[in-house]
Each structure stands twice: as C-alpha cells, then as structure tokens.
N, C-alpha and C positions, 0 to 999 in steps of 0.2 A: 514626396520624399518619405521610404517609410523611419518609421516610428523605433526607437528602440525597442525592443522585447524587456517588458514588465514582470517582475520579479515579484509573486502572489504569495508571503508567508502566512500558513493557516496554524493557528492554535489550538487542535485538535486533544487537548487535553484531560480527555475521559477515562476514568478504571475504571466504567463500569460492564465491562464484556470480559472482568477476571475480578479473585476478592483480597488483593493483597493492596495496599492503602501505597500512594507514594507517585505510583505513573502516570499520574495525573501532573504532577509536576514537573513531567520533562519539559515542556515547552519552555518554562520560565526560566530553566536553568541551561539550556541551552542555548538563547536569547541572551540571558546574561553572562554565558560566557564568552561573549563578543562576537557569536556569528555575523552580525551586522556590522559591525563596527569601520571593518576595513570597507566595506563597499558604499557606507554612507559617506564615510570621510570623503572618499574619493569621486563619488557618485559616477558611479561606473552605469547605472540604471537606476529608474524607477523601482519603489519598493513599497507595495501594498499588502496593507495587512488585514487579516481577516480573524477578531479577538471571538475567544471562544463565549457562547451563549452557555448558562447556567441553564442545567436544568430541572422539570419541573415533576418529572415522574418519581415516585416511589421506587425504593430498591425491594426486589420481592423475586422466586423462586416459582418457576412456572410447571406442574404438573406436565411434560406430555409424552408423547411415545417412545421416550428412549428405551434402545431394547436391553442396557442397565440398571433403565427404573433411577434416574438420576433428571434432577429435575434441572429446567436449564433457569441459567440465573441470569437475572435484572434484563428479561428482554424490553418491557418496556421501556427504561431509562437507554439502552443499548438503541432500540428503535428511533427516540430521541436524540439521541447524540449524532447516531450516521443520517439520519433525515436534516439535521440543522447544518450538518457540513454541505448536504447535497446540494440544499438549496443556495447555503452561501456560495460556493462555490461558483456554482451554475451561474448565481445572479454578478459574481465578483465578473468572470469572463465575459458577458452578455454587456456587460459595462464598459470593460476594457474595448471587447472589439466596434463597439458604437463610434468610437472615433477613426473616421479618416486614415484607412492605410497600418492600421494598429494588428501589429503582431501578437499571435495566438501567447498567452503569457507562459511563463515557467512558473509550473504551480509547486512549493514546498510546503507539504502538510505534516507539522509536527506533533504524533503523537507520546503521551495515550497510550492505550491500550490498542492491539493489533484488529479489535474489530474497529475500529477507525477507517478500514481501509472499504468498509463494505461504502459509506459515505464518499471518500476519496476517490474511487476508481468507478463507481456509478456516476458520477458530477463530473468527471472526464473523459467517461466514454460518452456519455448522455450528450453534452456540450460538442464533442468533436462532431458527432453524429449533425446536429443541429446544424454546427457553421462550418459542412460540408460544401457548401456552394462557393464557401470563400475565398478568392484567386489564389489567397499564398496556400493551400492545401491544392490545385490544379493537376501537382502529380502526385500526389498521395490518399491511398485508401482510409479516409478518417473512420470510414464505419467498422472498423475491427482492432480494439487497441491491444498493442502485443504488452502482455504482463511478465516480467521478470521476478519472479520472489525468493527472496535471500532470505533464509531463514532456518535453524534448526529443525522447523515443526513444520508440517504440510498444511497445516490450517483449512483443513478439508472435510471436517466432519460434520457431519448435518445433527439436527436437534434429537436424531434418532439413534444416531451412533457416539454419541459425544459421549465420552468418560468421564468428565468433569461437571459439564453440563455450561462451561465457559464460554462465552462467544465467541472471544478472542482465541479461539480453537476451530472456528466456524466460517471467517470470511467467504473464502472462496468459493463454501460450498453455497452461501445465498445469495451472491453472486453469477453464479454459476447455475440458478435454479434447481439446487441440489435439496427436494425434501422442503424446504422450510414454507409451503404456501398454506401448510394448516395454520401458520402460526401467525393471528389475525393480530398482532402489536403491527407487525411487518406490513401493514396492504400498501401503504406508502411504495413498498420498493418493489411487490408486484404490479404495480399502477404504474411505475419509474420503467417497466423492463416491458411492459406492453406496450407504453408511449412510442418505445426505443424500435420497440418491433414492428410497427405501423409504418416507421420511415425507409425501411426495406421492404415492401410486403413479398418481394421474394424469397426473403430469409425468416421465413412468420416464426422460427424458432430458437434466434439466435438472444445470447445475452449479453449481461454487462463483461463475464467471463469466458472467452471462449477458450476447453481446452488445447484447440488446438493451439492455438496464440498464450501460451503459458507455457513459461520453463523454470523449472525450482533448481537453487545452487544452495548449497551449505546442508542440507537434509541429513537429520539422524538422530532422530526420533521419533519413528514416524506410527503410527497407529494401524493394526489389522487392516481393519475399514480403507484406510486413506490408502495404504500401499496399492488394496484392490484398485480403487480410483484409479490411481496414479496409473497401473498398468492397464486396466480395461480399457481406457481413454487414450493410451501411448502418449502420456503427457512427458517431454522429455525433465528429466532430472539430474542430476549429479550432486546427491549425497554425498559426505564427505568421504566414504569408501571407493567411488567412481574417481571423486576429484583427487585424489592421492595416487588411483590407479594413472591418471594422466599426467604424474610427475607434480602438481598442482599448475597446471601452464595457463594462469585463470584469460589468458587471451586465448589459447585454442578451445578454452570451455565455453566463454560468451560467444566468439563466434560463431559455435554448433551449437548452439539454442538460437542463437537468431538466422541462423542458415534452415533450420528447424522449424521458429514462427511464425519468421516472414519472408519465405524462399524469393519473395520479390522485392526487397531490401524498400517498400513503399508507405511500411506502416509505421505510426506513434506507439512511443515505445513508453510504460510505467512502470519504475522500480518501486517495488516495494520491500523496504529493508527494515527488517527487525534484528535489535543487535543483541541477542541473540545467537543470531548465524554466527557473530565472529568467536574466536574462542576467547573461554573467560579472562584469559590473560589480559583483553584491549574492552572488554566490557561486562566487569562481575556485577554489578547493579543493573540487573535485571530479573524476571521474577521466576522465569524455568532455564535455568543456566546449564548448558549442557558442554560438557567437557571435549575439547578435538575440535574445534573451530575452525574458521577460515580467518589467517592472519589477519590484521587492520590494511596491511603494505597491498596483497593481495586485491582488498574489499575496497579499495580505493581505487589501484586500474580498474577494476569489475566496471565502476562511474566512469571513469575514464573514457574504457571503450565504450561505453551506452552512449555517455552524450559524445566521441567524437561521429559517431553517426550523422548526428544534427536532427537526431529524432527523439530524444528523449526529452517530454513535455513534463514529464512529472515524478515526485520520490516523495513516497511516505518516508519518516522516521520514525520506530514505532521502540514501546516498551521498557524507555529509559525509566529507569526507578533510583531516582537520588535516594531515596530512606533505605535503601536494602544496602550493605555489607558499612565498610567502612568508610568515613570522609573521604578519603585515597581513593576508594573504591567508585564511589560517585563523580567525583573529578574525573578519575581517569576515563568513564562511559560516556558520559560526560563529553569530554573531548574529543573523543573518537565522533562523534555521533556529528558535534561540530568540523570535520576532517569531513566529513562522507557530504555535510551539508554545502560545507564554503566549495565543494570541486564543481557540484551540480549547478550552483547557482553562480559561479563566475563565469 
C-alpha cells in the first residue's frame, strides 16, 4: 500500500547572497503565521522539517573578474549556506524513500535570500537523478527538472557581469555553469554538477539548470547581460510587457512555458518564486521592490496550474523581509507568501 506523500519544510533562512539585514527571518514569520496549522490539526500528511544550520564563515567581499570591478559578496558564507541545504535535503529524501513504497516527498524550502535556490534546486535535481530507477518515476524523465521562475529579476548573472556583486542576483547562472568555476568557495557545486553528469555519460554536459527546461514569468528588470542570456539561449519568458500583452491570461502563459519545457508533459517540475514578482501592492517587504507586478489572484492559479499537473515536486519561497517597510507591510508579504505556500503543499 503506498505511503502518503510527505511534506519536507526547509528553513532556508540566509541573507547572506544580498546586504540588507531582515530575510533572514522569513522563515519564522511565515511558520508563525500558521502555514502549518491547518494541516497539522487535521493531519492531512506527514510533515518534516528541516531547521536551518548556523553558519560558520566570515562575511567578507571577494576581488574577482567582474567586468565593473565590483567585488562579489560573502561567497564563502553563500557557499555555506547552499552547500548545507544540498546536503540536507539530499539526505532528508534518501531517508524518506528507504521505507517501503514511499513517495518522492514535496519539498517546500523557505527562504532567505534568492541565492537559496542554488542549494534547493541542485538537492532536487541531484536526488531525482539518483532515485531514477524508482518505479513510481517509470514514466517520467527524472534526469532533467523543468524550472519555472517567477520573479521581477532574471537572477542570471555571473560573478563577471554582476552589478552588485550579490549572489542572490546569480542563481541560475551557477546553476547553469554560467562563469563561476574560477571561484574556488564553490568546488562543492562543481564536484555536485560532475557527480550529476557521470549518471548520464551521454549528456557529459548537462546541469543542475538546463536552459532549455526554464521559463521566467513576472520579468522586468532585467540586466544587459541577462537579456543577452535570456535571448542567446531562446530561454522562454514573459516579462511583465509580454504578460499584459496576453491580456494577463496566466493559464494560457504557464501552459506555453510548459508546452515550451517539456513538450512531452514527462518531467518534475520546480517553482521558484521570489515575491518580488508579485506587485508591491500584495508584497512591499521585500528588498528590490519593482512596481507593475503580477497580481497575488494571478500568482496563485500560476501554483495551481503547476501542481494540477501532478508534477510539481518542489517551490522555493524566497526574499520575504519582515524589517523592511511597515508592520502592515510585513503582514501583508507575509501572508501572501503563506497563500502561495498552503496551495502547493495541500
């Protein structure tokens, strides 16, 4: 008899991939504002937690190639942070599926700061790769997880193009083996992405990011550099210009990104959603707030249609900052953020 499907929440609560104090505390506040509450009461499922590790690096400002001469910040502690998710993670599911008939879990990793996600979505793609022989995966391609990112910012820039020098501006490109293999904090996730590529040795060049398996919704803000990306790569988008242009119809939007990432409707699918994306109106406590959003009503079907699929394994929530605007202002991100978390994990 199988096993209900275990509900994995991660406390992924790190600023150290941006330098504004506060996103470190979204986990706690969005925990205590009863995300759990209704599903414990009722015990609709198991629910494992995975409390965040303290860490042990220095905060400090790394000289290297950027072609601004902008040095990038706290990669070791950033190293630190996405290396302790992977491993937890990796090890949280390796646990789960030891029992008897046990379902692949629904992982919710609450950040933090948006480099969070380099940890999150390596410790998902890594894992699915691994317990590819698993019967309940039989029809589905676990070796290539399709990424959805909802976000105002492309989070594409490498330690060479970065304006900031943020990490949490950087995900996908080290992910994606974009530039960052001079930067020897990181051997950890070049050691994680050659492991990865050993278990296809057909694909000796594939990553934890593939672009084609990535689609960006909410975009507009987006950098020189990243645009080129974005369009060298034919990575599909829908910036908030495109999404206005389609009436905002966010069903005929997700469905031509997944029509887009996995024309064989076979793959696990990862949101990652920084709130951000939505407009400041449904989440001003955050730390690059960009005006013209994507409604809350909207950013909730977006979940909807992902998990009625029956493929969506996984959603960061990234960049909630309770210290930034007012009380009102923290609640109401706040809330939203619990809205976007209770769809996914019911």
């Amino acid at each position: 008899m199988a096993q209900q499907q275990t509900r994995v929440i991660v406390n992924a609560g790190y600023s150290v991939g941006q330098l504004k104090v506060g996103v470190e505390l979204g986990p706690g506040k969005i925990l205590e504002a009863g995300l759990l509450t209704e599903f414990e009461k009722n015990k609709n499922f198991p629910i494992e937690m995975i409390d965040k590790i303290e860490l042990k690096s220095n905060l400090e400002k790394l000289n290297i190639c950027s072609s601004n001469n902008v040095p990038l910040v706290n990669p070791s502690a950033v190293s630190e942070a996405t290396h302790n998710l992977y491993i937890s993670i990796n090890h949280k599911i390796d646990e789960i599926l030891k029992v008897q008939n046990s379902k692949f879990p629904r992982i919710l990793t609450l950040g933090g700061d948006h480099s969070i996600a380099i940890g999150s979505i390596a410790a998902i793609s890594d894992s699915l790769s691994k317990h590819s022989n698993n019967p309940q995966f039989q029809s589905l391609n676990t070796q290539e997880l399709c990424i959805v990112w909802f976000d105002a910012h492309a989070d594409v820039n490498t330690p060479a193009s970065t304006n900031s020098g943020n990490i949490h501006g950087c995900p996908i490109a080290f992910l994606a083996s974009l530039q960052f293999t001079d930067i020897e904090q990181f051997n950890w996730l070049k050691q994680a992405i050659q492991q990865f590529r050993q278990r296809v040795p057909t694909n000796a060049n594939r990553n934890f990011v593939d672009f084609r398996r990535l689609g960006y919704i909410g975009l507009r803000d987006v950098d020189t550099f990243e645009q080129e990306v974005i369009d060298s790569n034919n990575i599909i988008s829908f910036p908030m210009t495109r999404f206005k242009q389609e009436n905002r119809d966010i069903r005929k939007i997700v469905n031509e990104i997944l029509n887009t990432i996995d024309p064989e409707q076979n793959r696990l699918i990862h949101l990652s959603f920084d709130v951000d994306g939505l407009d400041p109106l449904f989440a001003p406590s955050t730390g690059t707030l960009v005006e013209d959003g994507v409604q809350l009503e909207e950013a909730k079907e977006m979940v909807q249609i992902l998990k009625s699929t029956g493929r969506l394994v996984s959603l960061d929530i990234t960049e909630v900052n309770p210290q930034l605007g007012t009380q009102e202002d923290s609640i109401k991100t706040v809330n939203s953020a619990v809205e976007i978390a209770k769809i996914f994990l019911e």
